[in-house]
N, CA and C atoms as a LAMMPS dump frame, in Angstrom:
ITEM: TIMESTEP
0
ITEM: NUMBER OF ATOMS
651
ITEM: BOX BOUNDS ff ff ff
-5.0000000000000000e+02 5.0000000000000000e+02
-5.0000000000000000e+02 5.0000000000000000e+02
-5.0000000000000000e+02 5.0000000000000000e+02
ITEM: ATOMS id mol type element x y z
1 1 1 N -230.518 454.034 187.119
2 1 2 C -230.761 455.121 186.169
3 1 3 C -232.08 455.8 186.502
4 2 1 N -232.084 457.033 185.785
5 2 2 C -233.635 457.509 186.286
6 2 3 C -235.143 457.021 185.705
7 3 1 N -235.891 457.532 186.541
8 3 2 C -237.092 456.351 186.109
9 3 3 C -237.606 455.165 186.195
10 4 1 N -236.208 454.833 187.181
11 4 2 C -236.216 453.494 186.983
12 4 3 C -236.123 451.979 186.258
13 5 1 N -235.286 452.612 185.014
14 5 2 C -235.793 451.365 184.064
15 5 3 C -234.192 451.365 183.98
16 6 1 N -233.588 449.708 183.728
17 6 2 C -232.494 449.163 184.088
18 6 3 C -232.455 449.382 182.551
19 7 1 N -231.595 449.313 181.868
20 7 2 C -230.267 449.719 180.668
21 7 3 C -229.089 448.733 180.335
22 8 1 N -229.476 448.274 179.043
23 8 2 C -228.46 447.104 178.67
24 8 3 C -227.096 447.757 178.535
25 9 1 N -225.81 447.375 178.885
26 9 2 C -224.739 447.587 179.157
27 9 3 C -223.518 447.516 177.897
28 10 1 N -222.919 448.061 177.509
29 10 2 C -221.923 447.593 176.275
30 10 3 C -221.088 447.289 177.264
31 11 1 N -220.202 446.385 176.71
32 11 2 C -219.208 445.805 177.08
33 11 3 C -218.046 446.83 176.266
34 12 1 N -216.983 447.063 176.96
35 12 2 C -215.458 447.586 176.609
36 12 3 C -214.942 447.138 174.703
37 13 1 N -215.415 446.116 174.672
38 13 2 C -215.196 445.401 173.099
39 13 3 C -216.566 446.083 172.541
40 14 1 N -217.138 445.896 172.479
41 14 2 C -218.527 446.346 171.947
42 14 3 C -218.584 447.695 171.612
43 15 1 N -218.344 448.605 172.9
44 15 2 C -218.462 450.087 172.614
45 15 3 C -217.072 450.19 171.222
46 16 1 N -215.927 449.822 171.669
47 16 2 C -214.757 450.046 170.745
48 16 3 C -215.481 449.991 169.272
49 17 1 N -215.944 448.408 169.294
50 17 2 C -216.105 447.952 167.669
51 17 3 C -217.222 449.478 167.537
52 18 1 N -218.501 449.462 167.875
53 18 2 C -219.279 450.291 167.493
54 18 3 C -218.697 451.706 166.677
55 19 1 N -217.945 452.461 168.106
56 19 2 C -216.88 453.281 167.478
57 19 3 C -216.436 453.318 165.846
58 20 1 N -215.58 452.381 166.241
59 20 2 C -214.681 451.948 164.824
60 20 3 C -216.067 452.047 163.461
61 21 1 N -217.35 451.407 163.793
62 21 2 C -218.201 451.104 162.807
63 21 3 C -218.642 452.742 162.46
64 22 1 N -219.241 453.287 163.421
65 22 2 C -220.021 454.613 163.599
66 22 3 C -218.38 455.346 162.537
67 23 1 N -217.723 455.625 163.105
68 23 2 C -216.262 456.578 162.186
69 23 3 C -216.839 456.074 160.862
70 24 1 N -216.207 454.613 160.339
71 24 2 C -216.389 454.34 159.256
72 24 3 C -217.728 455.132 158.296
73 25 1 N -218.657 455.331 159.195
74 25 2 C -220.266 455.582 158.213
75 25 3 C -220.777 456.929 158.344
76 26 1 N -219.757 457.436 159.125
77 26 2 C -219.564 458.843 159.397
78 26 3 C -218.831 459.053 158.271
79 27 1 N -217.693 458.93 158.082
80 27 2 C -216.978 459.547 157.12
81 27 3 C -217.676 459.579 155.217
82 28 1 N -218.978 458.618 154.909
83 28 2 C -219.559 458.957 153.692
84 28 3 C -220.388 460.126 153.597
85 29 1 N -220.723 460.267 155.194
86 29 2 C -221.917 461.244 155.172
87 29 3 C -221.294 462.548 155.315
88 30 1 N -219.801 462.379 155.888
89 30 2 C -218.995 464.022 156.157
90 30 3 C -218.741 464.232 154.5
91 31 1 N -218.466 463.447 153.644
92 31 2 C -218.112 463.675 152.587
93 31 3 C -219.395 464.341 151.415
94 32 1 N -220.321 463.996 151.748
95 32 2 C -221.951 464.291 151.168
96 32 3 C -221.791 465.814 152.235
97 33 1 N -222.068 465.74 153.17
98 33 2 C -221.904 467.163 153.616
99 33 3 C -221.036 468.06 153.199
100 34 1 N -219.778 467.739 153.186
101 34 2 C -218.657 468.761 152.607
102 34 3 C -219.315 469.306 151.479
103 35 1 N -220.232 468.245 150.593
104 35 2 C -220.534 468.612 149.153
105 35 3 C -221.308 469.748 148.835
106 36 1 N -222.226 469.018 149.46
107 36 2 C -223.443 470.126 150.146
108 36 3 C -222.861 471.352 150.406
109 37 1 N -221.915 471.805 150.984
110 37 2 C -221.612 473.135 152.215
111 37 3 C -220.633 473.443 150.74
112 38 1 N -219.961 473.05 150.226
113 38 2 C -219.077 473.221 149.443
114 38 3 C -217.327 474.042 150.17
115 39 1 N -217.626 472.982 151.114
116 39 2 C -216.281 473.169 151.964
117 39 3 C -215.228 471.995 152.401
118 40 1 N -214.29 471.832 152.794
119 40 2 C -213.57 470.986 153.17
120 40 3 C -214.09 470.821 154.686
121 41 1 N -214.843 469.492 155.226
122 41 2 C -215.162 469.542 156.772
123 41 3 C -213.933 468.567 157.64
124 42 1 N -213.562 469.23 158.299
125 42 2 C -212.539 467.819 159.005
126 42 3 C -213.267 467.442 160.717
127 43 1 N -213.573 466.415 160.453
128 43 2 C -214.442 465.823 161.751
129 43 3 C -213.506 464.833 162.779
130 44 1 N -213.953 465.138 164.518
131 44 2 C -213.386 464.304 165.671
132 44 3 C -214.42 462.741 164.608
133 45 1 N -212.726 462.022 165.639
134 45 2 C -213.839 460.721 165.783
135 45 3 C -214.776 460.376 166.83
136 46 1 N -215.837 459.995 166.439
137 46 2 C -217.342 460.458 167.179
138 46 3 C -217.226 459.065 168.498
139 47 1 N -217.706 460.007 168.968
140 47 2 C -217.665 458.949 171.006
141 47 3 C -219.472 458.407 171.216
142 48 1 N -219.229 457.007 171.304
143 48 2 C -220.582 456.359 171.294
144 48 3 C -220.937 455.902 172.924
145 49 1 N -222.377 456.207 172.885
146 49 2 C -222.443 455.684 174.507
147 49 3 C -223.782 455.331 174.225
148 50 1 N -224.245 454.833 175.214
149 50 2 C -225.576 453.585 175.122
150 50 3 C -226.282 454.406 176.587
151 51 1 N -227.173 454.997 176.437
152 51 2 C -228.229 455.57 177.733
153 51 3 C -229.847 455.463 177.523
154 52 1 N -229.557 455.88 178.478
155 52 2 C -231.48 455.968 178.956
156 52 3 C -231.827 456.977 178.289
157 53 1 N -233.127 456.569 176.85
158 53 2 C -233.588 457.971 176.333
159 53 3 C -233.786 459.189 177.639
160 54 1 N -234.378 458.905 178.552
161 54 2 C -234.626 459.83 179.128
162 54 3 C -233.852 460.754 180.056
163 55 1 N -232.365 459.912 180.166
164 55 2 C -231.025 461.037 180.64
165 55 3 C -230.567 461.67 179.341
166 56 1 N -230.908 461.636 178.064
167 56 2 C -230.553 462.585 176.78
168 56 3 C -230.278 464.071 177.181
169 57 1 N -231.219 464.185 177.791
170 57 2 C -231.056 465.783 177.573
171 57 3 C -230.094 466.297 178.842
172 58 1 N -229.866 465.258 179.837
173 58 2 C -228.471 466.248 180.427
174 58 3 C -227.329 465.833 179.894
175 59 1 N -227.209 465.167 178.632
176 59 2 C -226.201 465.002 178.184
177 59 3 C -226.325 466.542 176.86
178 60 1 N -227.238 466.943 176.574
179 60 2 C -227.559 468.032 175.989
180 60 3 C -227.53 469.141 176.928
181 61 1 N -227.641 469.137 177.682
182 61 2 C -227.429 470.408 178.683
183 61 3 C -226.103 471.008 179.228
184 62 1 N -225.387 469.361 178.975
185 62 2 C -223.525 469.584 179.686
186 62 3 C -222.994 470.289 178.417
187 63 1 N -223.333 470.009 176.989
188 63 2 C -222.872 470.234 175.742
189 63 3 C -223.265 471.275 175.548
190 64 1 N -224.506 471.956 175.724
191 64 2 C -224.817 473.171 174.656
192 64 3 C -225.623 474.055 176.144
193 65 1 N -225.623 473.502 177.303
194 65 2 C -226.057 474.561 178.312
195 65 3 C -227.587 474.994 178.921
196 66 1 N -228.24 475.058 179.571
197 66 2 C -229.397 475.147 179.773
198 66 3 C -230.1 476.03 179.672
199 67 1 N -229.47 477.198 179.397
200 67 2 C -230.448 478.312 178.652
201 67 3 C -229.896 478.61 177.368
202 68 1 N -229.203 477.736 176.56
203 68 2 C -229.268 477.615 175.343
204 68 3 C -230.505 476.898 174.412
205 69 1 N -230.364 477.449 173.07
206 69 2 C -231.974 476.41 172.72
207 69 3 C -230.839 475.757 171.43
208 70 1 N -231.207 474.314 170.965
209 70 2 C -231.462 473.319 170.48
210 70 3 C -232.056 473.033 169.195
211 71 1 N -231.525 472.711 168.352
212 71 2 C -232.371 472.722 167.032
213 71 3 C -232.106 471.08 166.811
214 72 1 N -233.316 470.665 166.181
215 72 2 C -233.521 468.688 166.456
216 72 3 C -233.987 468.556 164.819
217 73 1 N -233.297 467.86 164.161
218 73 2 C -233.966 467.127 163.282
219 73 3 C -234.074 465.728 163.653
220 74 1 N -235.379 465.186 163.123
221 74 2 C -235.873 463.469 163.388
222 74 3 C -236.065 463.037 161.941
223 75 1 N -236.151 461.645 162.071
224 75 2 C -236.004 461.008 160.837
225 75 3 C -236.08 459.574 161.369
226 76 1 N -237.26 458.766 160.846
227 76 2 C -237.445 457.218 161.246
228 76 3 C -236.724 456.062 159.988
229 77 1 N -236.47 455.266 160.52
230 77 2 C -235.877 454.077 159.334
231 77 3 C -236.75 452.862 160.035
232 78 1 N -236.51 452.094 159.176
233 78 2 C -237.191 450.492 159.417
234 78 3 C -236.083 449.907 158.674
235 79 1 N -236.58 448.477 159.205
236 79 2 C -235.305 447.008 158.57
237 79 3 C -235.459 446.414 159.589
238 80 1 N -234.655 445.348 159.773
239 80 2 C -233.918 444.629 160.933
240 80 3 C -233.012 445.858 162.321
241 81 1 N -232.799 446.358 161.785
242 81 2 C -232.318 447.903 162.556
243 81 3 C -233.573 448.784 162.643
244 82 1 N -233.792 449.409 163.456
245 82 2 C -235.052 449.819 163.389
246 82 3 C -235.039 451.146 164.311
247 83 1 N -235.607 452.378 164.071
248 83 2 C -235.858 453.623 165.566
249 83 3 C -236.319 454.939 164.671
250 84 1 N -235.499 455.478 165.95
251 84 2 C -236.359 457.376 165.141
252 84 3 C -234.599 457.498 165.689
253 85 1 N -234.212 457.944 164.44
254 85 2 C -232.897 458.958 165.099
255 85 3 C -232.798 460.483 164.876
256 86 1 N -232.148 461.264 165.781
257 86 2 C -232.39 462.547 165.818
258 86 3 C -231.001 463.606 165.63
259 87 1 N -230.705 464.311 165.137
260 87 2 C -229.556 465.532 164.861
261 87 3 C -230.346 466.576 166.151
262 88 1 N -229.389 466.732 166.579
263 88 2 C -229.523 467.985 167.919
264 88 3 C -228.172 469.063 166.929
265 89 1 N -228.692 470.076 167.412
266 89 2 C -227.631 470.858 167.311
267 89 3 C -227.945 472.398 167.942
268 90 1 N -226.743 473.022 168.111
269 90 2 C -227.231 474.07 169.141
270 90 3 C -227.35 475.275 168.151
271 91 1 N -227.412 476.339 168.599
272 91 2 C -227.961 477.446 167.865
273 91 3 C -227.304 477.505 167.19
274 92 1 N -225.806 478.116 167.773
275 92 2 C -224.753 478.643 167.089
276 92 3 C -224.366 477.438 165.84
277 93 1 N -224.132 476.02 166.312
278 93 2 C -223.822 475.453 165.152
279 93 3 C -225.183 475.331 163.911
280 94 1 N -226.395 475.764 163.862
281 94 2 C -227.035 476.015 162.83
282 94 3 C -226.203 477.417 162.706
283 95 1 N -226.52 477.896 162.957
284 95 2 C -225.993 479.288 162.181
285 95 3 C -225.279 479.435 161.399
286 96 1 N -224.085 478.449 162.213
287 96 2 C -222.642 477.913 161.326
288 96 3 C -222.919 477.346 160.308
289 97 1 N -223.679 476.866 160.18
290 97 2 C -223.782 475.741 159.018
291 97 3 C -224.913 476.553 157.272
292 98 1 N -225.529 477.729 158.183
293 98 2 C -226.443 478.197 157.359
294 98 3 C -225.359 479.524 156.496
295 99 1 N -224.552 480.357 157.512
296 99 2 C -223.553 481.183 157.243
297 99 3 C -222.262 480.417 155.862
298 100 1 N -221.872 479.47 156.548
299 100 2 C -221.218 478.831 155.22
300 100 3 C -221.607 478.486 154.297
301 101 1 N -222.958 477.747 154.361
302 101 2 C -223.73 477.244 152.958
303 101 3 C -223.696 478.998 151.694
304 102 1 N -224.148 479.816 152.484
305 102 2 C -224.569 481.206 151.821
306 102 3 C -223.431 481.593 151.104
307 103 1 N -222.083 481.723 152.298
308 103 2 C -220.698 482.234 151.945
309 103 3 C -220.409 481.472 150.783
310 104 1 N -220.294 480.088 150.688
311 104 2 C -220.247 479.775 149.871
312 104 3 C -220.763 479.487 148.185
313 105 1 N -222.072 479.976 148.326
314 105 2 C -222.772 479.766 146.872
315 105 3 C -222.791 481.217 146.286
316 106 1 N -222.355 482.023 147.066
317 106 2 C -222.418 483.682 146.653
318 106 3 C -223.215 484.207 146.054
319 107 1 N -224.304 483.495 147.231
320 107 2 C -225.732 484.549 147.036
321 107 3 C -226.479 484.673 148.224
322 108 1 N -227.497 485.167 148.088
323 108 2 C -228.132 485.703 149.255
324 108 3 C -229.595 485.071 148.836
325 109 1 N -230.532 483.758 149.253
326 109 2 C -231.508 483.127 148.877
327 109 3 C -232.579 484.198 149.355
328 110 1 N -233.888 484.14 148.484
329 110 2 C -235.059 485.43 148.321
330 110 3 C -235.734 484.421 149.544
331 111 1 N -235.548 484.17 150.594
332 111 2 C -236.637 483.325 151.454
333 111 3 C -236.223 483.925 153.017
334 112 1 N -236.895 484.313 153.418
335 112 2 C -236.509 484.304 155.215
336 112 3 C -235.628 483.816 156.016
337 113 1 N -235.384 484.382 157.035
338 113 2 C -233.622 484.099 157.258
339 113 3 C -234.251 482.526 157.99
340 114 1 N -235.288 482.418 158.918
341 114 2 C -236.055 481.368 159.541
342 114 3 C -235.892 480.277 158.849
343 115 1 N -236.72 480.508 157.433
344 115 2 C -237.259 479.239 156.712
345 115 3 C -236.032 478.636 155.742
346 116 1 N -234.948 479.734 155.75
347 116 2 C -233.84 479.198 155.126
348 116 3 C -232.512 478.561 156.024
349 117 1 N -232.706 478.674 157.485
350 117 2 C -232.346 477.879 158.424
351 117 3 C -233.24 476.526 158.245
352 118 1 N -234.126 476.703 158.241
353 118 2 C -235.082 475.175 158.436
354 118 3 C -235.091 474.346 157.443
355 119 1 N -234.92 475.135 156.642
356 119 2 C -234.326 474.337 155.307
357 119 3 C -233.131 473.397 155.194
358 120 1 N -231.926 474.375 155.342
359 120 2 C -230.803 473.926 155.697
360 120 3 C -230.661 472.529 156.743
361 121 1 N -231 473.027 157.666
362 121 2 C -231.457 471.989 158.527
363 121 3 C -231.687 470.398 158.303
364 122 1 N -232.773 470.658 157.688
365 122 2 C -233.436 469.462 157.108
366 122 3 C -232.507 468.844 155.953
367 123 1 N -231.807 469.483 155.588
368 123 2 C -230.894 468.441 154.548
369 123 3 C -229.564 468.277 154.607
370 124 1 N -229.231 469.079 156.038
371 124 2 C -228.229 468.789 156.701
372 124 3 C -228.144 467.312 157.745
373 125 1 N -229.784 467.24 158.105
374 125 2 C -230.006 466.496 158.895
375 125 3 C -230.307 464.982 157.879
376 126 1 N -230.805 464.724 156.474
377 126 2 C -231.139 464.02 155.914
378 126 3 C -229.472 463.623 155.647
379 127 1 N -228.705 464.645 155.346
380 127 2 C -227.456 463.673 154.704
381 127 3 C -226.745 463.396 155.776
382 128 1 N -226.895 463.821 157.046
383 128 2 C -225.87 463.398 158.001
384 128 3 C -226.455 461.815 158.525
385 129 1 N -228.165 462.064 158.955
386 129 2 C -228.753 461.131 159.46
387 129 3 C -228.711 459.722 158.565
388 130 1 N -229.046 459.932 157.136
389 130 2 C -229.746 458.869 156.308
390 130 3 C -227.765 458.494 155.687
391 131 1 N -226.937 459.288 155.333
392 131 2 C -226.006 458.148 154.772
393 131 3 C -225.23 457.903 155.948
394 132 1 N -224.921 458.674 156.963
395 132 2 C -224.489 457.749 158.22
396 132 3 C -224.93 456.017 158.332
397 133 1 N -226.357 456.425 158.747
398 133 2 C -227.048 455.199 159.034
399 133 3 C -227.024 454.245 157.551
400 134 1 N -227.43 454.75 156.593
401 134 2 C -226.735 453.981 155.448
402 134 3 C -225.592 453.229 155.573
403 135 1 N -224.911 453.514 155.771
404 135 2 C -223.229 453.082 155.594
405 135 3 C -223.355 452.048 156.555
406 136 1 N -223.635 452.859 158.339
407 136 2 C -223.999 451.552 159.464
408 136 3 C -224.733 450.152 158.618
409 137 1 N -225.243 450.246 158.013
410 137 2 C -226.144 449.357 157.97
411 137 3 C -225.645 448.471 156.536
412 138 1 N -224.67 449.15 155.865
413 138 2 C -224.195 448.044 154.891
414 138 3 C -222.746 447.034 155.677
415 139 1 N -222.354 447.934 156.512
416 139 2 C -221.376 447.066 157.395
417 139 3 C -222.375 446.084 158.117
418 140 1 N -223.177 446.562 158.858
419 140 2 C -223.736 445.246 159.369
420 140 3 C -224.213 444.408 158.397
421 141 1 N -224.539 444.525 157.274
422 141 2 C -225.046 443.428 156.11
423 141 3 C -226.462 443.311 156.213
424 142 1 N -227.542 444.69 156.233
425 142 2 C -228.576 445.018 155.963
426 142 3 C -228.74 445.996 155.27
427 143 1 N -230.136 446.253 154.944
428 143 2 C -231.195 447.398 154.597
429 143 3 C -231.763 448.179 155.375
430 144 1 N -231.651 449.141 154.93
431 144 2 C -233.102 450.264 155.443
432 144 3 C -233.354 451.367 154.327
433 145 1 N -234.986 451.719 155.216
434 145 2 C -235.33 452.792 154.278
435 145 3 C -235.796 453.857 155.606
436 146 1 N -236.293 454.845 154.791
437 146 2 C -236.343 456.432 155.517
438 146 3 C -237.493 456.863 155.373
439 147 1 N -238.321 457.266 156.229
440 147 2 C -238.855 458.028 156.162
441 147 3 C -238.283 459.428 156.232
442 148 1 N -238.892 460.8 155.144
443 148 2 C -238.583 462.16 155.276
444 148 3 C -238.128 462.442 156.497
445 149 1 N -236.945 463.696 156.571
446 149 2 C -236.863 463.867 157.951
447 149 3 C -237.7 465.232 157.992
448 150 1 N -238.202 465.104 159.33
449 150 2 C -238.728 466.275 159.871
450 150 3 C -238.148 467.297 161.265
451 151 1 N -238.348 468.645 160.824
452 151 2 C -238.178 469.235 162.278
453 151 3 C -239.003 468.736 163.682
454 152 1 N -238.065 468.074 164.106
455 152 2 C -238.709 467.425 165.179
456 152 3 C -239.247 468.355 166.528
457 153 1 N -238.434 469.103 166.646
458 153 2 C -238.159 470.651 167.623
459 153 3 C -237.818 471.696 167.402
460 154 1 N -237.962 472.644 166.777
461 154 2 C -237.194 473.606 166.685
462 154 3 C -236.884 475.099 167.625
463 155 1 N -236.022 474.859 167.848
464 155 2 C -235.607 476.37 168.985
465 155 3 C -236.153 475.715 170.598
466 156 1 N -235.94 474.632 170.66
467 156 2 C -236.355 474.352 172.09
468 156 3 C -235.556 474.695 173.196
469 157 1 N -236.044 475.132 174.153
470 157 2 C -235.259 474.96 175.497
471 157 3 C -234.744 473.782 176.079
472 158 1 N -233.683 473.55 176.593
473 158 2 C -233.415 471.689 177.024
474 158 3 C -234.538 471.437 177.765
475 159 1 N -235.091 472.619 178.747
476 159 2 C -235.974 472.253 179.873
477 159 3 C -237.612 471.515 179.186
478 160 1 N -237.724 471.981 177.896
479 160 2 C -238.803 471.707 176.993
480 160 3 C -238.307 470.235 176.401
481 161 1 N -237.385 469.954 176.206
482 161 2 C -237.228 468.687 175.247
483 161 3 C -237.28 467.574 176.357
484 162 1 N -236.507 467.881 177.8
485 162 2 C -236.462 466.879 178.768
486 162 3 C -238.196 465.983 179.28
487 163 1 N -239.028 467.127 179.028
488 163 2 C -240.098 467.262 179.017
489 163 3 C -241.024 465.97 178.059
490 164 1 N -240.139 466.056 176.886
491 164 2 C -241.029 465.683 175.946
492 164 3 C -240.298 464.001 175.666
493 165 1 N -238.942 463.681 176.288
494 165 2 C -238.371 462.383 176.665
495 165 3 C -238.834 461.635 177.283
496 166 1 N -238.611 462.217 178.731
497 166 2 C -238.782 462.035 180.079
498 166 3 C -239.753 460.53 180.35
499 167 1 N -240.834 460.555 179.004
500 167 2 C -241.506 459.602 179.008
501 167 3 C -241.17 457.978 177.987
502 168 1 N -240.401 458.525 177.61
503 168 2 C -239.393 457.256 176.699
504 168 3 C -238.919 456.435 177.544
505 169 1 N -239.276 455.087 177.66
506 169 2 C -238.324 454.012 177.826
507 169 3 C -237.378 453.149 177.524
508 170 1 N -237.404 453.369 176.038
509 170 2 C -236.271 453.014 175.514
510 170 3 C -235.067 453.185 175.679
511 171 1 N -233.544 452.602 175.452
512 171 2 C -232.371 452.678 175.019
513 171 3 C -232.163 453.393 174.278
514 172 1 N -230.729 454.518 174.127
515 172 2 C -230.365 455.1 172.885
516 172 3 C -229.054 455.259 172.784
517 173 1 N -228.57 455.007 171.627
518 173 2 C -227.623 455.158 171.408
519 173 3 C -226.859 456.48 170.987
520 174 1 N -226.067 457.203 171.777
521 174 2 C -226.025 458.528 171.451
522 174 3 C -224.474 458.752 170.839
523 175 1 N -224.165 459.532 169.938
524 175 2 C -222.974 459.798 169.083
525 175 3 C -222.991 461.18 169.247
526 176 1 N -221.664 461.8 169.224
527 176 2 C -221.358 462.954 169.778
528 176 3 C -219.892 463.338 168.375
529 177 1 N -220.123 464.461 167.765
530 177 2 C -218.93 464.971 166.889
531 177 3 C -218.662 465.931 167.12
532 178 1 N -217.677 466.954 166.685
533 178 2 C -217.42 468.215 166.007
534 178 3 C -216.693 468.169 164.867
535 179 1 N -218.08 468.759 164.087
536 179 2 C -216.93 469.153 162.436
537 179 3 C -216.52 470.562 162.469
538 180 1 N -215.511 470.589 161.803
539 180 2 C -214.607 472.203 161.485
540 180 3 C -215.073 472.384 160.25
541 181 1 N -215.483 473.363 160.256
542 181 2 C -216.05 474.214 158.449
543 181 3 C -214.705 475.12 158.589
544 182 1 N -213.811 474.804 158.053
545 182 2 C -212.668 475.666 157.892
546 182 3 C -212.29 476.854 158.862
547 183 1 N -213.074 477.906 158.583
548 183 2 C -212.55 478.775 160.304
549 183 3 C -213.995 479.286 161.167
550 184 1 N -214.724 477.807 160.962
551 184 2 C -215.811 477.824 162.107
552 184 3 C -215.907 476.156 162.269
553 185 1 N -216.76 476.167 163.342
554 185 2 C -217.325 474.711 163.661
555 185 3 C -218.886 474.625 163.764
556 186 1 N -219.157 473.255 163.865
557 186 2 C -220.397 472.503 164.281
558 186 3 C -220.466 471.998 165.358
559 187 1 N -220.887 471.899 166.363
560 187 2 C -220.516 470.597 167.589
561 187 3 C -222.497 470 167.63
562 188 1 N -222.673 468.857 167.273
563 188 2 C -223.633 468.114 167.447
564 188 3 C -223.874 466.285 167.831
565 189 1 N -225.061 466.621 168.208
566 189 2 C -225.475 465.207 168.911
567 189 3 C -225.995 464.121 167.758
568 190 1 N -225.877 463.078 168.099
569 190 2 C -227.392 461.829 166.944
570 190 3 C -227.425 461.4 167.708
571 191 1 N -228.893 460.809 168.58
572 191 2 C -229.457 459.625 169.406
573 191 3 C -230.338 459.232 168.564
574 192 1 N -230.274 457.62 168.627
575 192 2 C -231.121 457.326 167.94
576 192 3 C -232.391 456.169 169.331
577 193 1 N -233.18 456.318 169.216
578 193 2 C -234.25 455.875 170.69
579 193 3 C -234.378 453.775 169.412
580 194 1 N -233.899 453.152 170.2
581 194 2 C -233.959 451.482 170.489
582 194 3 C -235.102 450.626 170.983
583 195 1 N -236.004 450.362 170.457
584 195 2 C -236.197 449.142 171.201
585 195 3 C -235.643 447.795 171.926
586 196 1 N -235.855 447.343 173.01
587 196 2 C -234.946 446.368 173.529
588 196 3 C -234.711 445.334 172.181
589 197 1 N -236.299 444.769 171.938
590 197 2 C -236.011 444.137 170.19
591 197 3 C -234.903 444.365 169.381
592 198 1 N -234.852 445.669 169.351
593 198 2 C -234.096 446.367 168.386
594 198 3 C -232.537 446.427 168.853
595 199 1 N -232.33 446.848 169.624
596 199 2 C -230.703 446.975 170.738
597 199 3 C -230.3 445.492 170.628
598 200 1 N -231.114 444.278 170.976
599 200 2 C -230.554 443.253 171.036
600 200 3 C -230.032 442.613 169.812
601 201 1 N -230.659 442.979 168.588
602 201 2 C -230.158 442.472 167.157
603 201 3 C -229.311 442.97 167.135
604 202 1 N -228.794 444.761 167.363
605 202 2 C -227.691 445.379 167.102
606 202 3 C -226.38 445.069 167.686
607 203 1 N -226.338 444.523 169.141
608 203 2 C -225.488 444.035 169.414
609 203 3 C -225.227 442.798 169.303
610 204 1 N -226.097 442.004 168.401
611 204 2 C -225.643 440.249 167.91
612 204 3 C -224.734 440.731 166.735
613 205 1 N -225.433 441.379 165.978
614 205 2 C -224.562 442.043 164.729
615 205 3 C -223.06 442.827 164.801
616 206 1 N -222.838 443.285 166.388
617 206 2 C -221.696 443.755 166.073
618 206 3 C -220.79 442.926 167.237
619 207 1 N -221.26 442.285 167.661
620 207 2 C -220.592 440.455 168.487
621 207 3 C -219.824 439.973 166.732
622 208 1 N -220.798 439.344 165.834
623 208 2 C -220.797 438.605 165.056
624 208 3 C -219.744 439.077 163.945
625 209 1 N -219.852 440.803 164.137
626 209 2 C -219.326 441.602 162.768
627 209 3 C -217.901 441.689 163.422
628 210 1 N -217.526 441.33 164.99
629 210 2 C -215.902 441.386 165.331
630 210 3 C -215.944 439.967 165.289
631 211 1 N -216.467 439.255 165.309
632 211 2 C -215.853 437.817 165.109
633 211 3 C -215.558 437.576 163.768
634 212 1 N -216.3 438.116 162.975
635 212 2 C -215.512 437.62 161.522
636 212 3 C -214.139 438.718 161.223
637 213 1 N -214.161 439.91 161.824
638 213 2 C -213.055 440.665 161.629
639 213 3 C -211.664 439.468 162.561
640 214 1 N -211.698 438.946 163.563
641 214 2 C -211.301 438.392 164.099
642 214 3 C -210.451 436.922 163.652
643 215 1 N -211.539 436.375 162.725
644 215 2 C -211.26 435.554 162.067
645 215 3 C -210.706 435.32 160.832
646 216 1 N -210.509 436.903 160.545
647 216 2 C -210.404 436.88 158.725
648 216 3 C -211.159 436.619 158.393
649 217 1 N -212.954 436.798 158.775
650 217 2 C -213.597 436.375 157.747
651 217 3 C -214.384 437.969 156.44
């Protein structure tokens, strides 16, 4: 991998279960979003892969293009699970998401078209990020808490964010969706950056969480 730093591996069972877990904790937070947007959202089931923080962004570059810019919300948790996870999303799907919120409340908010994107944003990114990971984390049979999320980037170039990785050594776990807002879409990223500490509990927990599925327990 690049950089040089070797990358713990999911196994074929592992990635599956994850999957299966990630859908499950996805679907409270699509439902908090729908609420929010005041729309019906119908979402892919989301594709999990395990990389090198610092190949992120050509996995952001194949998706949304290299002279496209990027809108990032971040947001840290602690527990036994532990990182900074992040909402990427590309222009057009903010837009999407700011255009429906409006269409739908049938009004036109007295604030800047900017600061009412960044807005949006941020509590698009709090309910996708925080009850996702919520949900993850009552299947595994823990806690966490949140710190506020913040605009981590806004309007970046990929060539700017690769920049600002590049120096991460960590693991991440990256999740990939598209939701349909009825006759538009979203297409966005969540990586969340791992400590090895951290990666290694997660995969005892989801070893342990198919063995009791396994067992009937």
């Amino acid at each position: 991998m690049q950089n040089g730093g070797s990358m713990t591996r999911l196994s074929a069972t592992q990635r599956e279960t994850l999957k299966e877990m990630i859908n499950i904790s996805f679907g409270r937070s699509v439902a908090s979003l729908a609420d929010f947007l005041g729309v019906f959202i119908q979402m892919n089931v989301p594709d999990v892969q395990l990389v090198r923080a610092d190949n992120i962004s050509d996995f952001l570059e194949e998706s949304f293009g290299d002279y496209g810019e990027i809108h990032l919300v971040q947001q840290t948790f602690h527990g036994e699970f532990f990182g900074e996870t992040v909402l990427a999303l590309s222009a057009y799907s903010s837009a999407s998401l700011v255009k429906t919120l409006t269409k739908q409340s049938g009004f036109t908010p007295d604030i800047a078209g900017d600061q009412l994107e960044m807005e949006v944003l941020l509590e698009v990114g709090n309910i996708v990020m925080g009850s996702c990971l919520g949900q993850f984390a009552e299947i595994l049979n823990t806690s966490l808490s949140f710190d506020p999320p913040e605009l981590f980037l806004h309007r970046v170039e990929i060539s700017e964010f690769r920049e600002r990785v590049k120096t991460k050594n960590d693991d991440a776990l990256l999740i990939h969706t598209q939701f349909n807002l009825e006759d538009d879409e979203a297409q966005g990223y969540i990586f969340t950056f791992l400590s090895t500490e951290c990666l290694m509990w997660l995969l005892k927990s989801v070893d342990r969480f198919l063995d009791d599925m396994l067992s009937g327990g």
